[in-house]
N, CA, C and O atoms as a MOPAC input file, in Angstrom:
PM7 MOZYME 1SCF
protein

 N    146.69300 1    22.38000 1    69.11700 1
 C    145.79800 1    22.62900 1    70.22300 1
 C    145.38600 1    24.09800 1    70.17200 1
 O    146.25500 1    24.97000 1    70.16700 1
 N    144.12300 1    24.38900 1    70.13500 1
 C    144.00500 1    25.54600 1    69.80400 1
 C    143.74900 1    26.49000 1    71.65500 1
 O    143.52200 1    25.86400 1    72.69100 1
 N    143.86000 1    27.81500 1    71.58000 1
 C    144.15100 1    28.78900 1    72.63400 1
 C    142.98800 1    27.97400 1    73.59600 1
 O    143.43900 1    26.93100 1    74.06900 1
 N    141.88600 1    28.20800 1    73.88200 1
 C    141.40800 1    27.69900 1    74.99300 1
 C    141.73700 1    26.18100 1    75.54300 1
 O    142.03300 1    25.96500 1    76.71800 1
 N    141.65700 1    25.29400 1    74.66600 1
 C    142.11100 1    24.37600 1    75.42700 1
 C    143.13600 1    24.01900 1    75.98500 1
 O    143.26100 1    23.18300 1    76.88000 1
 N    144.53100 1    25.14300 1    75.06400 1
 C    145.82200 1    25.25100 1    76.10700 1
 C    145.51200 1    26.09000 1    77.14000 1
 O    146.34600 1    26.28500 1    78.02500 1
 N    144.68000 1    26.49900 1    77.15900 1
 C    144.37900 1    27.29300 1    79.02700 1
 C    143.89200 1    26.05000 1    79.77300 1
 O    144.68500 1    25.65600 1    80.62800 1
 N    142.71800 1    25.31700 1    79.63300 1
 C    142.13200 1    24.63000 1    79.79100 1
 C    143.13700 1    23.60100 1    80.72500 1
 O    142.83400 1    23.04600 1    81.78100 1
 N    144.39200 1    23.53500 1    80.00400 1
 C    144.49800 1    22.18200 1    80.05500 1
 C    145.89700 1    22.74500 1    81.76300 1
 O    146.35000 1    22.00800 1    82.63900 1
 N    146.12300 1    24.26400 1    81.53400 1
 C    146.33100 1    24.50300 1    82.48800 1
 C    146.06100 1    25.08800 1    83.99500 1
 O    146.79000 1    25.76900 1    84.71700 1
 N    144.61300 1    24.51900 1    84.22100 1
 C    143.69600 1    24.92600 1    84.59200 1
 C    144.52100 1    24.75700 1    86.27700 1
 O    144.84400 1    25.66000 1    87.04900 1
 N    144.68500 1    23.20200 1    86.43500 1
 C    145.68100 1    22.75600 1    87.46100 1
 C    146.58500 1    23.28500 1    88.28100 1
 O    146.68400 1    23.18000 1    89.50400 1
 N    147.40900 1    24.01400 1    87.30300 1
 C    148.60300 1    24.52600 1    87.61600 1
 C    149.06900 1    25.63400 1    87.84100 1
 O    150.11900 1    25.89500 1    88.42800 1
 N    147.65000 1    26.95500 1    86.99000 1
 C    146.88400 1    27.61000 1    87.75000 1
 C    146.42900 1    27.57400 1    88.89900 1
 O    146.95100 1    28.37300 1    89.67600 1
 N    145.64500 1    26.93800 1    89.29400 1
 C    144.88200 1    26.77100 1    90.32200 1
 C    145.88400 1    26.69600 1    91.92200 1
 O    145.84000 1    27.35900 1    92.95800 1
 N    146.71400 1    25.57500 1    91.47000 1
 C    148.01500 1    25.41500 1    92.50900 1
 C    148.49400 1    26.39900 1    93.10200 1
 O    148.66600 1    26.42600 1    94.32100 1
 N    148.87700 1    27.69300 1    92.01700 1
 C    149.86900 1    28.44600 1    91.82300 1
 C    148.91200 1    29.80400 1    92.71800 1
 O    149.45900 1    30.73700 1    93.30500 1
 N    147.91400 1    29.66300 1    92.65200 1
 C    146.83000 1    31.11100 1    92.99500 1
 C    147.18500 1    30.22800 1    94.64600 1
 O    148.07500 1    30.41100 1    95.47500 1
 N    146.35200 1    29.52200 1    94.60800 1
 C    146.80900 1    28.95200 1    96.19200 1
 C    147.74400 1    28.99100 1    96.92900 1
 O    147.67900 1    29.23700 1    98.13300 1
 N    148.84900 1    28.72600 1    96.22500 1
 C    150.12400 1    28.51000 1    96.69800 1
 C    150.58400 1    30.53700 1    97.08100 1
 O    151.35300 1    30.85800 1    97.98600 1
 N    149.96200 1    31.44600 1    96.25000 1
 C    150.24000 1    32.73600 1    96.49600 1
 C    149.28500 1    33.06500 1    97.72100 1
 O    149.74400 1    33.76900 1    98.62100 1
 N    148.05100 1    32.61900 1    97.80100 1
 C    146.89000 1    32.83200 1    98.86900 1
 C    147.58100 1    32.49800 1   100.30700 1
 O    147.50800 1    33.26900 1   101.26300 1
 N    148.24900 1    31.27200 1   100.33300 1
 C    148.35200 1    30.97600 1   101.39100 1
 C    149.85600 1    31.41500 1   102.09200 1
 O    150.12300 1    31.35500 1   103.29200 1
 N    150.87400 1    31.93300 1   100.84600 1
 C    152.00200 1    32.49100 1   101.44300 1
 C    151.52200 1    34.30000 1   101.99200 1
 O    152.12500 1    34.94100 1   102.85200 1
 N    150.49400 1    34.70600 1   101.32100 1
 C    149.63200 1    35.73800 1   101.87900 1
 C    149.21800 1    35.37400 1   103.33700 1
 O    149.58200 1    36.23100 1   104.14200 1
 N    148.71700 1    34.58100 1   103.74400 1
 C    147.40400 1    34.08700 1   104.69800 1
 C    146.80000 1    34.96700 1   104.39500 1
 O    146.62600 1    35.76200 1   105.31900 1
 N    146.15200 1    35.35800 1   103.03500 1
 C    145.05400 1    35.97500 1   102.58400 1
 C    144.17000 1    35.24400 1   101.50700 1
 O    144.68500 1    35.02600 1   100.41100 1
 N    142.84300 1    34.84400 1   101.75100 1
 C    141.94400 1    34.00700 1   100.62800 1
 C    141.31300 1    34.81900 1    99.78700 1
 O    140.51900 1    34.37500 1    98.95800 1
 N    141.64700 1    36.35000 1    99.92600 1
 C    140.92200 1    37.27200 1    99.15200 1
 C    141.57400 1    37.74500 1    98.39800 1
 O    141.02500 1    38.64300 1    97.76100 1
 N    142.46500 1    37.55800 1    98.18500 1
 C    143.57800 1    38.06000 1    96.99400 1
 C    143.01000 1    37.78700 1    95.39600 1
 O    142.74100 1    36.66200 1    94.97400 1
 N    142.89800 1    38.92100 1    94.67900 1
 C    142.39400 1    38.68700 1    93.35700 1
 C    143.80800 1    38.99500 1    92.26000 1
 O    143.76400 1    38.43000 1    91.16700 1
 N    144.52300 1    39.51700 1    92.44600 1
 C    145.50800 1    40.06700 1    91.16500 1
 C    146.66400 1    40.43400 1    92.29100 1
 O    146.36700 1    41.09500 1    93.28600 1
 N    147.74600 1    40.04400 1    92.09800 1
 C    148.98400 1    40.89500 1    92.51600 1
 C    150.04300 1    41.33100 1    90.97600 1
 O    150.46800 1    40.79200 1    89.95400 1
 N    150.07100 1    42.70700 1    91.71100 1
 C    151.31300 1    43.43800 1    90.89200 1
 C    152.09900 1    43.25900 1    91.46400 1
 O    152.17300 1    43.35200 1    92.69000 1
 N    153.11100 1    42.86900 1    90.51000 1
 C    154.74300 1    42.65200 1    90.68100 1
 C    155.69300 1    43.88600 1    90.01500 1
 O    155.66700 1    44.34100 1    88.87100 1
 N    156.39400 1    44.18700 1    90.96900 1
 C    156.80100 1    45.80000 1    90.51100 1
 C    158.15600 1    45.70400 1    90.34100 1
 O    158.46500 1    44.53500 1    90.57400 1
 N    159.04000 1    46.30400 1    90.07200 1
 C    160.41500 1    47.07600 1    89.97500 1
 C    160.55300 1    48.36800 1    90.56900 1
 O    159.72900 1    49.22200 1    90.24100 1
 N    161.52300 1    48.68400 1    91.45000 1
 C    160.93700 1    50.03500 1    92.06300 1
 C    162.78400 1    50.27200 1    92.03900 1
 O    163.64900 1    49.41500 1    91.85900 1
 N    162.91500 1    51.51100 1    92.25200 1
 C    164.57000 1    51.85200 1    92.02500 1
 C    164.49000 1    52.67800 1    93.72700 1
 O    163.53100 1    53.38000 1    94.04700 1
 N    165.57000 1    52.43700 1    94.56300 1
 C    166.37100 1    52.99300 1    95.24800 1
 C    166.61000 1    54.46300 1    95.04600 1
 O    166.53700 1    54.99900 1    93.94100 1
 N    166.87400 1    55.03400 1    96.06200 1
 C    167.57500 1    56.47400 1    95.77100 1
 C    168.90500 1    56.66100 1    95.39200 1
 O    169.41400 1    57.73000 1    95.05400 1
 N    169.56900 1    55.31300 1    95.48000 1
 C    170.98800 1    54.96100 1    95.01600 1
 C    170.91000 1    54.28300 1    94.04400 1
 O    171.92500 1    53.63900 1    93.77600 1
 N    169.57900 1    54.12100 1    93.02300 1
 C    169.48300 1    53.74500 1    91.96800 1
 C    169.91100 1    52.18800 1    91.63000 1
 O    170.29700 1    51.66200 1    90.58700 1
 N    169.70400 1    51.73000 1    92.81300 1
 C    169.42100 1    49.97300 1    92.68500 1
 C    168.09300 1    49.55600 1    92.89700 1
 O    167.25300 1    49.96500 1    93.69800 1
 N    168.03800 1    48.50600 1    91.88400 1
 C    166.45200 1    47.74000 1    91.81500 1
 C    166.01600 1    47.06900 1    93.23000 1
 O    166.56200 1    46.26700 1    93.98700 1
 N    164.64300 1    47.84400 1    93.23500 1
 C    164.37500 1    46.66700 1    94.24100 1
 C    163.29200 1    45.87500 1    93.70800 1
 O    162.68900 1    46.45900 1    92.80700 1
 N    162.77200 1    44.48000 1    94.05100 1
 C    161.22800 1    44.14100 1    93.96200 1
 C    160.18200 1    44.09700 1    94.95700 1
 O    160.28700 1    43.88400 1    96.16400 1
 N    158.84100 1    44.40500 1    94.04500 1
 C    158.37200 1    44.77100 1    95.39800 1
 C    156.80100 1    43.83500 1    94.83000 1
 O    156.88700 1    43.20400 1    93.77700 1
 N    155.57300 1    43.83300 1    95.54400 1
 C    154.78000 1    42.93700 1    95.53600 1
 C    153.21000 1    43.57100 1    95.73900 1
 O    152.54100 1    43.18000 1    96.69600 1
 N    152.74600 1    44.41900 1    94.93100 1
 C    151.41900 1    44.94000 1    95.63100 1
 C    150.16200 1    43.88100 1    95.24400 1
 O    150.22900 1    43.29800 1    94.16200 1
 N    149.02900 1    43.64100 1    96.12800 1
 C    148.25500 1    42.99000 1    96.47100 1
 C    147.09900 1    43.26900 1    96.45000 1
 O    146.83900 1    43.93600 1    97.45100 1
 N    145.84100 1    43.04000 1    95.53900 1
 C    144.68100 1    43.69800 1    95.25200 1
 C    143.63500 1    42.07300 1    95.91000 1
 O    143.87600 1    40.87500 1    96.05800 1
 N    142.30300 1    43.11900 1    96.15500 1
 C    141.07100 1    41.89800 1    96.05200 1
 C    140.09600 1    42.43900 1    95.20500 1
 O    140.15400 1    43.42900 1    94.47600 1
 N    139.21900 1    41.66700 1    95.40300 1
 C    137.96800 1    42.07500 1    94.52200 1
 C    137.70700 1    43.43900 1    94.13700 1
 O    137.62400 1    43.94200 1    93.01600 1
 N    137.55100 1    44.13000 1    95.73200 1
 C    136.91800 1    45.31100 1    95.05400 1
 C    138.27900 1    46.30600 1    94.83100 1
 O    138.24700 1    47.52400 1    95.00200 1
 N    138.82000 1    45.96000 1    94.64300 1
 C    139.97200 1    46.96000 1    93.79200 1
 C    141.14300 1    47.79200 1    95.21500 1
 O    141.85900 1    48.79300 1    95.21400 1
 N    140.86000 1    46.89000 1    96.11100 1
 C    141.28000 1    47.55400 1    97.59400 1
 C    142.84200 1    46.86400 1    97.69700 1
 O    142.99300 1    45.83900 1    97.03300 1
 N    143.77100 1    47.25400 1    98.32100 1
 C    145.03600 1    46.74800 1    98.42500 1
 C    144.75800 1    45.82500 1    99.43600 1
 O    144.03600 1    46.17300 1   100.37100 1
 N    145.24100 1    44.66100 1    99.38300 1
 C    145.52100 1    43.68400 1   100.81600 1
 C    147.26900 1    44.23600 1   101.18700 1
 O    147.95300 1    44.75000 1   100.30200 1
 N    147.76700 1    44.03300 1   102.53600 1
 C    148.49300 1    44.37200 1   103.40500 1
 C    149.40300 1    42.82900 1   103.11800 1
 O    149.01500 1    41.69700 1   103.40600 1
 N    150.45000 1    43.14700 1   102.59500 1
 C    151.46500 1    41.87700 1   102.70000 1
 C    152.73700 1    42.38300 1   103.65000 1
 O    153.14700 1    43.54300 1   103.59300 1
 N    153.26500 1    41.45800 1   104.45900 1
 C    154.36300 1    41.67300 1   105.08300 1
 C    155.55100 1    41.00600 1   104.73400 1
 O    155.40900 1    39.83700 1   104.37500 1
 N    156.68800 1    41.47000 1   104.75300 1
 C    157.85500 1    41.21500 1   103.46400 1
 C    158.12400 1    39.69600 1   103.26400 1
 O    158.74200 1    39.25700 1   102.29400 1
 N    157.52600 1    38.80900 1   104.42100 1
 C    158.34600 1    37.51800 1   104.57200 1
 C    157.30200 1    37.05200 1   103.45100 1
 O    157.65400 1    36.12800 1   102.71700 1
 N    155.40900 1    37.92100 1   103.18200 1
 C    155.30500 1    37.29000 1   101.95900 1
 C    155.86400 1    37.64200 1   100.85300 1
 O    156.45600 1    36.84700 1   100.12300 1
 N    155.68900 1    39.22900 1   100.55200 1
 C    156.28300 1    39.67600 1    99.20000 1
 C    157.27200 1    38.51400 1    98.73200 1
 O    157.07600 1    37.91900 1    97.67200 1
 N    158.10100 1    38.28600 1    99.38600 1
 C    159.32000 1    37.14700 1    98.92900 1
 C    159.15200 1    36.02700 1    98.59700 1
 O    159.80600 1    35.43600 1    97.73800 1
 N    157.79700 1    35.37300 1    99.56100 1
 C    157.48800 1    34.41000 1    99.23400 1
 C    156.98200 1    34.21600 1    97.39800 1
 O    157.36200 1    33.49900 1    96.47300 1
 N    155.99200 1    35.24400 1    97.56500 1
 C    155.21100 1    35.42900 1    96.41100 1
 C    156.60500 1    35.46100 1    95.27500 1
 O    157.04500 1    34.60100 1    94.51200 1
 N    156.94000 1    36.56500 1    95.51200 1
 C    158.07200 1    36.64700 1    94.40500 1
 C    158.87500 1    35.66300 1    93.65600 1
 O    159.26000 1    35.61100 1    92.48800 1
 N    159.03800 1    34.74400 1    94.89100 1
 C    160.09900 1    33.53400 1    94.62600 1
 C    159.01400 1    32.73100 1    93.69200 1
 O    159.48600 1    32.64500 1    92.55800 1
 N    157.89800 1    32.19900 1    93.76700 1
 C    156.58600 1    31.36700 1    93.42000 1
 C    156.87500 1    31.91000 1    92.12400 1
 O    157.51500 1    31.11200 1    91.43900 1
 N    156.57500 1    33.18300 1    91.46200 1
 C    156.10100 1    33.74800 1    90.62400 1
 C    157.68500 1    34.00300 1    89.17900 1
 O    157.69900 1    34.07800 1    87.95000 1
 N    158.35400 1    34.03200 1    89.86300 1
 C    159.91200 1    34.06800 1    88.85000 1
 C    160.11400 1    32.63600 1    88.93200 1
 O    160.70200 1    32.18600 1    87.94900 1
 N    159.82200 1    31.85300 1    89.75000 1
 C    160.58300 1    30.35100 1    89.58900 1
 C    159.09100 1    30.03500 1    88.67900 1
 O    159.41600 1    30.33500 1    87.53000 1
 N    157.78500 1    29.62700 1    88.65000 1
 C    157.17000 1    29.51300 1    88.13700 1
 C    156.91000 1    30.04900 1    86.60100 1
 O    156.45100 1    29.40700 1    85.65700 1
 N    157.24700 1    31.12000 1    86.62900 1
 C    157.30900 1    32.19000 1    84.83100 1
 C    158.54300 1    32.40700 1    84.69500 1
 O    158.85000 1    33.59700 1    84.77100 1
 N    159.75800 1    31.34300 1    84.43800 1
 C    160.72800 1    32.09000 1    83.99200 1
 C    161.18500 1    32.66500 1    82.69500 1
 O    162.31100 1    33.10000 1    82.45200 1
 N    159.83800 1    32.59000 1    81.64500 1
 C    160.16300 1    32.80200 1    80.63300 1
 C    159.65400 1    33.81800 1    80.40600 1
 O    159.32600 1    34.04300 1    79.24000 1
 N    159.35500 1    34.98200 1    81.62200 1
 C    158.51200 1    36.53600 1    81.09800 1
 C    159.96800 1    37.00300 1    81.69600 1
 O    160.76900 1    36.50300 1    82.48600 1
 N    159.89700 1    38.50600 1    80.73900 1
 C    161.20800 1    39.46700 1    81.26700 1
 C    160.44500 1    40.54100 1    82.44000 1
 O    159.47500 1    41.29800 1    82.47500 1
 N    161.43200 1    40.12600 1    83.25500 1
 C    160.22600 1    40.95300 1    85.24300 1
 C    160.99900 1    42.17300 1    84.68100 1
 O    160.90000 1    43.06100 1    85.52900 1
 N    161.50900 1    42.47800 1    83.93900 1
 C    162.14200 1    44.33900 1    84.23600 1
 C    161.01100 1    45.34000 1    84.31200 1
 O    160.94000 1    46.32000 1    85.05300 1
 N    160.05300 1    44.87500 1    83.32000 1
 C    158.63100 1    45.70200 1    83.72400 1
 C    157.41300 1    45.20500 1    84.70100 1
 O    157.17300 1    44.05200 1    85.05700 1
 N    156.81500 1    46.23400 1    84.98200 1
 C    155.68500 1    45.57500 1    85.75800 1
 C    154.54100 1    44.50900 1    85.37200 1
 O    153.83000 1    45.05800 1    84.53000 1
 N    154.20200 1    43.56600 1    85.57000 1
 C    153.40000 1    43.03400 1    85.50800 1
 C    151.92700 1    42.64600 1    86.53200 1
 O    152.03200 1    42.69800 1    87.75700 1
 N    150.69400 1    42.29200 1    85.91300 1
 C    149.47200 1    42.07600 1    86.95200 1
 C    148.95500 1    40.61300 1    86.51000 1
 O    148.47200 1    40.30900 1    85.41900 1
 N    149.22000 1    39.61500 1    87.85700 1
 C    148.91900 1    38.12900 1    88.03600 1
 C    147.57500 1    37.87800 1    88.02600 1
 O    147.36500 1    37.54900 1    89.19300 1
 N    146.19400 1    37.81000 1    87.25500 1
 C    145.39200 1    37.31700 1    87.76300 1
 C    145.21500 1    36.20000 1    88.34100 1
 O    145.33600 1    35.13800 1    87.73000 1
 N    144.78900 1    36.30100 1    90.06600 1
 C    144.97000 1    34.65600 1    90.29600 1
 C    143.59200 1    33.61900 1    89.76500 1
 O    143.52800 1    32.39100 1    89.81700 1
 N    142.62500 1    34.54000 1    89.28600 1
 C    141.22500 1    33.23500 1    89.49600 1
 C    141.58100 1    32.97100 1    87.84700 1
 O    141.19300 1    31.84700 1    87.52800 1
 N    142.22000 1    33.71100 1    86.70800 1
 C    142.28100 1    32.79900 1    85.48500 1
 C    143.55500 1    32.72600 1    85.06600 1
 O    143.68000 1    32.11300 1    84.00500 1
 N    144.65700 1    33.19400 1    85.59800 1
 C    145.74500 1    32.47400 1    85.37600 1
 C    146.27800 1    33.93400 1    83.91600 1
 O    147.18100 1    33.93600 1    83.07900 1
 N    145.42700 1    34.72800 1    84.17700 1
 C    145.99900 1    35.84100 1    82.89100 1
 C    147.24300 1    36.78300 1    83.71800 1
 O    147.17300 1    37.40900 1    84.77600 1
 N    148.10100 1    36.63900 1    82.99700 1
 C    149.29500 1    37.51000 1    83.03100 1
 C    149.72200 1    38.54300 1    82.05900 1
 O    150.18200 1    38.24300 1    80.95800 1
 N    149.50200 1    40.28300 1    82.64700 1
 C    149.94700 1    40.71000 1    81.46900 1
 C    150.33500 1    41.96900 1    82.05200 1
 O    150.07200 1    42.28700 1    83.21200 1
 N    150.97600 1    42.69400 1    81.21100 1
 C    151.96900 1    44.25600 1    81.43700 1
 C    151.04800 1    45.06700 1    82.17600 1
 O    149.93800 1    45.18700 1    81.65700 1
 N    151.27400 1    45.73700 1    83.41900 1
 C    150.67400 1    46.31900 1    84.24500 1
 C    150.37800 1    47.97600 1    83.30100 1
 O    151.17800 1    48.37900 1    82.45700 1
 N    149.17200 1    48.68400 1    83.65700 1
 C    148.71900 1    49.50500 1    83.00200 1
 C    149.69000 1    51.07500 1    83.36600 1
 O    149.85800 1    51.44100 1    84.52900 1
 N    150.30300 1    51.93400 1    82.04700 1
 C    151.24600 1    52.95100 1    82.36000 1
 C    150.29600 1    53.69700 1    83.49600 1
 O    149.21400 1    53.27900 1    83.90800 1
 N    151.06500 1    55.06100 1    83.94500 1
 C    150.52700 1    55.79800 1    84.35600 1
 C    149.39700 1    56.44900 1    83.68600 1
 O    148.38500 1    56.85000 1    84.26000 1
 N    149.61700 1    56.51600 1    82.55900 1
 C    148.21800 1    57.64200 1    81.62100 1
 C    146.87900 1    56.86300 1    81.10200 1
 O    145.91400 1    57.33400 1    80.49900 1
 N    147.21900 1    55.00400 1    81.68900 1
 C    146.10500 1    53.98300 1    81.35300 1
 C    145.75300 1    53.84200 1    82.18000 1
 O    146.45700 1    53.89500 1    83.18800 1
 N    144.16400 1    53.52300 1    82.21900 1
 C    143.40700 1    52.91200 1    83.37000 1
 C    143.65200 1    52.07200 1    84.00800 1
 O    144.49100 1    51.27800 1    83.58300 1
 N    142.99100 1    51.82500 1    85.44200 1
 C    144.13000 1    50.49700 1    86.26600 1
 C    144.93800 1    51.09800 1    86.76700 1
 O    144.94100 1    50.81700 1    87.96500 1
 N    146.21500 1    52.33500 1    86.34400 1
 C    147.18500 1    52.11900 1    86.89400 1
 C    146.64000 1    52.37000 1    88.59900 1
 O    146.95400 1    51.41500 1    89.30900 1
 N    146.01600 1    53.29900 1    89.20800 1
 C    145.96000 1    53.14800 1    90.56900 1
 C    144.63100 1    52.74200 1    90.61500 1
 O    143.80800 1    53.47300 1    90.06400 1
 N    144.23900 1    51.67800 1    91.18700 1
 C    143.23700 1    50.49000 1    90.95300 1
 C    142.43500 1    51.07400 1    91.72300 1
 O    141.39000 1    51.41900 1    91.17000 1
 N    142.55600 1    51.39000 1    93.11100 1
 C    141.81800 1    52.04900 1    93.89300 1
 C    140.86800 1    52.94400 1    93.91300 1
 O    139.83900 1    53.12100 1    94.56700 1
 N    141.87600 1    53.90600 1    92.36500 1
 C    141.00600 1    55.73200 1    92.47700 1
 C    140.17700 1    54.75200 1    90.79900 1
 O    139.01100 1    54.91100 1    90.43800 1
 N    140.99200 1    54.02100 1    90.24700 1
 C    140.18700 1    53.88100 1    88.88300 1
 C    138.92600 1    52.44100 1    88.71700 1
 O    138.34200 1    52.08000 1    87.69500 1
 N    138.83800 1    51.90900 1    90.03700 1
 C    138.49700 1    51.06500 1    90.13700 1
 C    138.31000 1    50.22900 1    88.89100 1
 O    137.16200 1    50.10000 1    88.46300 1
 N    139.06900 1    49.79000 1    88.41900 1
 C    139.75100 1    48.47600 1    87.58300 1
 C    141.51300 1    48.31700 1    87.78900 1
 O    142.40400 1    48.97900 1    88.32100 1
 N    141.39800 1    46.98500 1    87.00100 1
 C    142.79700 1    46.57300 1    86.57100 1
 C    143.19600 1    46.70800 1    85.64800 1
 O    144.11000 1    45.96900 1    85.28400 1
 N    142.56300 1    48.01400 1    84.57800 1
 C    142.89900 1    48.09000 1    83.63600 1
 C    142.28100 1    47.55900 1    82.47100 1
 O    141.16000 1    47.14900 1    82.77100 1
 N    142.59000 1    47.36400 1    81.04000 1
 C    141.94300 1    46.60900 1    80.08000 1
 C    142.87000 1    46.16200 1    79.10800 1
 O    142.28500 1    45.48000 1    78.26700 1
 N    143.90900 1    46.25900 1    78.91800 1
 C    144.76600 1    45.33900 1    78.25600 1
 C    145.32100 1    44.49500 1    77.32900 1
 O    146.48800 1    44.88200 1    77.37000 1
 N    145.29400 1    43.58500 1    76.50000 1
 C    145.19400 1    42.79400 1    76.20800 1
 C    146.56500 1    41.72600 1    76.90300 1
 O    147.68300 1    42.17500 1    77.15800 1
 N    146.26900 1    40.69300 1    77.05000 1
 C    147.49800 1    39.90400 1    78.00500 1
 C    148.69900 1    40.27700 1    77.12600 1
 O    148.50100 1    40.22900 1    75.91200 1
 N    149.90900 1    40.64100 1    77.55600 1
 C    151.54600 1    40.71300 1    77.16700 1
 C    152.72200 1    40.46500 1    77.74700 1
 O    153.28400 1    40.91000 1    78.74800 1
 N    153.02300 1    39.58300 1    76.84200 1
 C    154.07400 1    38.57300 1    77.01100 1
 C    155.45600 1    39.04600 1    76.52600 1
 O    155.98700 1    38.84900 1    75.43300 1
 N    155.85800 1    39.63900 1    77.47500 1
 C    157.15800 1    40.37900 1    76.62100 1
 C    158.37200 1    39.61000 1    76.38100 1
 O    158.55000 1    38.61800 1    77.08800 1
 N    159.45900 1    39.98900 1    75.26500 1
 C    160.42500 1    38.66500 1    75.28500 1
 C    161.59500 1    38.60400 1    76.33000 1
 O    162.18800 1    39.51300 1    76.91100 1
 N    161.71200 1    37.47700 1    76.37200 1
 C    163.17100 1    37.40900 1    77.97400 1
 C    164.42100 1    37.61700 1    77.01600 1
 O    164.45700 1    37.14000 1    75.88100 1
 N    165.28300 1    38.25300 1    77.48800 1
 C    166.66400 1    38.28700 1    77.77100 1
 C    167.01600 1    37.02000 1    76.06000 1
 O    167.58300 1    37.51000 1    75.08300 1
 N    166.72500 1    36.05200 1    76.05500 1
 C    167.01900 1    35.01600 1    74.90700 1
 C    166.18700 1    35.29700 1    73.75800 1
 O    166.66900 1    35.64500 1    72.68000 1
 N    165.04100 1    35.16500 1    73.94800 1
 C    164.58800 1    36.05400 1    72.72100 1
 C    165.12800 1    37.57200 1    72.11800 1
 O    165.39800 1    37.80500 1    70.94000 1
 N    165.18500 1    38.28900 1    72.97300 1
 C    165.80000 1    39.41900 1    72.28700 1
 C    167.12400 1    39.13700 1    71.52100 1
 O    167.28800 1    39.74700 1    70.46500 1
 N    168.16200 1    38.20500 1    71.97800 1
 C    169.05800 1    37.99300 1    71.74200 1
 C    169.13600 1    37.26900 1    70.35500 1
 O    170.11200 1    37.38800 1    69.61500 1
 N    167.92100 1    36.42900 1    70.02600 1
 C    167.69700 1    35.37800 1    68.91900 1
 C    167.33900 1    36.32100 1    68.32300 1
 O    167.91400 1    36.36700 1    67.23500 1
 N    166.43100 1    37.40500 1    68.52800 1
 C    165.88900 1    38.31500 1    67.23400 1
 C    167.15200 1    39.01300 1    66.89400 1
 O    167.31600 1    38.86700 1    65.68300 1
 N    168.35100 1    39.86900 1    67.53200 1
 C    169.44500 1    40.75700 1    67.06900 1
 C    170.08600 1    39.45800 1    66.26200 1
 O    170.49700 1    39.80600 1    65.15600 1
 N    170.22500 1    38.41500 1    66.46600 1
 C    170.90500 1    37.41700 1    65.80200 1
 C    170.80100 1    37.32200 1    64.03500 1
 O    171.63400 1    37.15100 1    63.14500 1
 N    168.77800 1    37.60400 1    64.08300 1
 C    168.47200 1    37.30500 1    63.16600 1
 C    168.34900 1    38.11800 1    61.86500 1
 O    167.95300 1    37.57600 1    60.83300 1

């Protein structure tokens, strides 16, 4: 099956999944959420959930969504490693490594984009483990 029609064919489940984040928002304008890692001053992880629309503006989530979202998004992708940041597009279903500080995107607001990218899929926890194996 070649690359578009495996998108294609997850067009569905996509679609579900953007909804299913829209409405744990009660926001229909949601275009991309970043999913972050953020460290404590006592140097424990926290996660955290930032929320973009169209025009590159933050939407306002309140924690009971962040969690929601969060939970959707790790139970749904459990095969990406969350230690780094990542950016959800919800209208095509592209997932990929959120842009460093010195790349465009990173503050969406002042750079108005999300960056340019190419989608990245980094390996989980088992892959790394199969490659030292190998």
């Amino acid at each position: 099956m070649n690359s578009y029609r495996a998108m294609r064919s997850g067009q569905p489940r996509i679609a579900a999944l953007a909804a299913a984040i829209r409405a744990a928002a009660d926001n229909q304008s949601i275009t991309v959420i970043r999913l972050q890692q953020q460290w404590t001053r006592h140097h424990k992880p926290v996660r955290h959930i930032v929320a973009y629309d169209t025009t590159f503006n933050r939407v306002h989530l309140d924690p009971d969504a962040i969690a929601a979202i969060d939970d959707l998004m790790r139970t749904t992708r459990q095969d990406i490693a969350w230690m780094t940041d990542h950016d959800w597009h919800l209208d095509v279903g592209m997932l990929r490594r959120s842009p460093l500080p010195e790349e465009k995107g990173f503050v969406p607001e002042d750079d108005r984009s999300f960056g340019g990218a190419d989608p990245v899929f980094l390996p989980t926890p088992a892959d790394l483990a199969r490659i030292e194996a190998a």
